[in-house]
N, C-alpha and C positions, 0 to 999 in steps of 0.2 A: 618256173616255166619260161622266165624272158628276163636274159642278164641284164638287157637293155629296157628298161618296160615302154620308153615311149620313142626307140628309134624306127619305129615298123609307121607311128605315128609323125611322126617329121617327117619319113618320105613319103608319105602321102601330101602330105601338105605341100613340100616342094616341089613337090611333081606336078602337082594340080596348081598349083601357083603359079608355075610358068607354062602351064599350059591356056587357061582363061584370061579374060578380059578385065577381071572387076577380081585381084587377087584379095585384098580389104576383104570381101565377103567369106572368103573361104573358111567355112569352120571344121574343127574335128572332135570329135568327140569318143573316147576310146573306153570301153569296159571289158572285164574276164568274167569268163563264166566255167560251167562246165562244159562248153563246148569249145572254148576257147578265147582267142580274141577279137573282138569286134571292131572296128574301125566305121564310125559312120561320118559320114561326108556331108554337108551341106555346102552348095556356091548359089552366087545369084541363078534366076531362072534363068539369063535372058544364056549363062553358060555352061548348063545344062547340055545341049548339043556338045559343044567343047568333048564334056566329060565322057558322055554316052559315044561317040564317036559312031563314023560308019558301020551299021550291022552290029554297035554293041564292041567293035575290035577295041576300042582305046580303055573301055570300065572291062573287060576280058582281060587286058594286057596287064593291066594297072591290078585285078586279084591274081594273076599269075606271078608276077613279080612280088607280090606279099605272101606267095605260099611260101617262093623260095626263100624269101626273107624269113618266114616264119619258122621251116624246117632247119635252117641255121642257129635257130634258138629252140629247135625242140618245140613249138609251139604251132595252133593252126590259127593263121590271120584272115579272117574275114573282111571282106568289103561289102558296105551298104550305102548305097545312096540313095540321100534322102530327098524326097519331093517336094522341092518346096511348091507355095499356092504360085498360081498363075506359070509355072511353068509347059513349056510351050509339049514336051510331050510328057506330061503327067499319066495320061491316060494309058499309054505304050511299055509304056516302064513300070509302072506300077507293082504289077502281080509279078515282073521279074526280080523286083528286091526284093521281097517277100521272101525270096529262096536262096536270099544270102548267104548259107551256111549252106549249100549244097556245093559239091564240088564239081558236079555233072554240067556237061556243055548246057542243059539249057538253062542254064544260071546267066548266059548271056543274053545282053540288050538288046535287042532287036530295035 
């Protein structure tokens, strides 16, 4: 499925690393399934914002850029971000990762 299996997972890492504050935190955590590939994200809460970006655009941009990456490999890359506690919009985002594996706009952050 993925000649590279964890280069879909380093640019996430890199990307979100230099995008946050507290890059130490950044973790990734990648599995396949039958739907494809998963990529799930955790960073501290406090850069949460960071990720999510205005209206959702920057976690929008960030699975646009892993489909393309993914279709170069024949493969579908998902993104999921995870919630960590006390993060500041846990409550907003929630039910949007849930539908990780959707490709339809409203897979975006709000």
């Amino acid at each position: 499925m993925d000649n590279q299996p964890e280069r879909d997972q380093q640019f996430v890492e890199d990307v979100v690393k230099a995008i946050v504050d507290n890059p130490d935190k950044v973790v990734t955590e990648r599995t396949i399934d039958e739907m494809g590939v998963l990529i799930k994200l955790t960073v501290d809460p406090s850069d949460m914002g960071k990720i999510i970006g205005k209206e959702g655009k920057t976690a929008k941009a960030l699975r646009t850029l892993l489909r393309v990456l993914g279709a170069k490999n024949n493969a579908r890359v998902n993104l999921k971000i995870v919630e960590p506690e006390g993060s500041e919009r846990s409550h907003a985002t929630a039910s949007a990762n849930e539908d990780a594996f959707e490709d339809t706009p409203n897979d975006v952050l709000a």
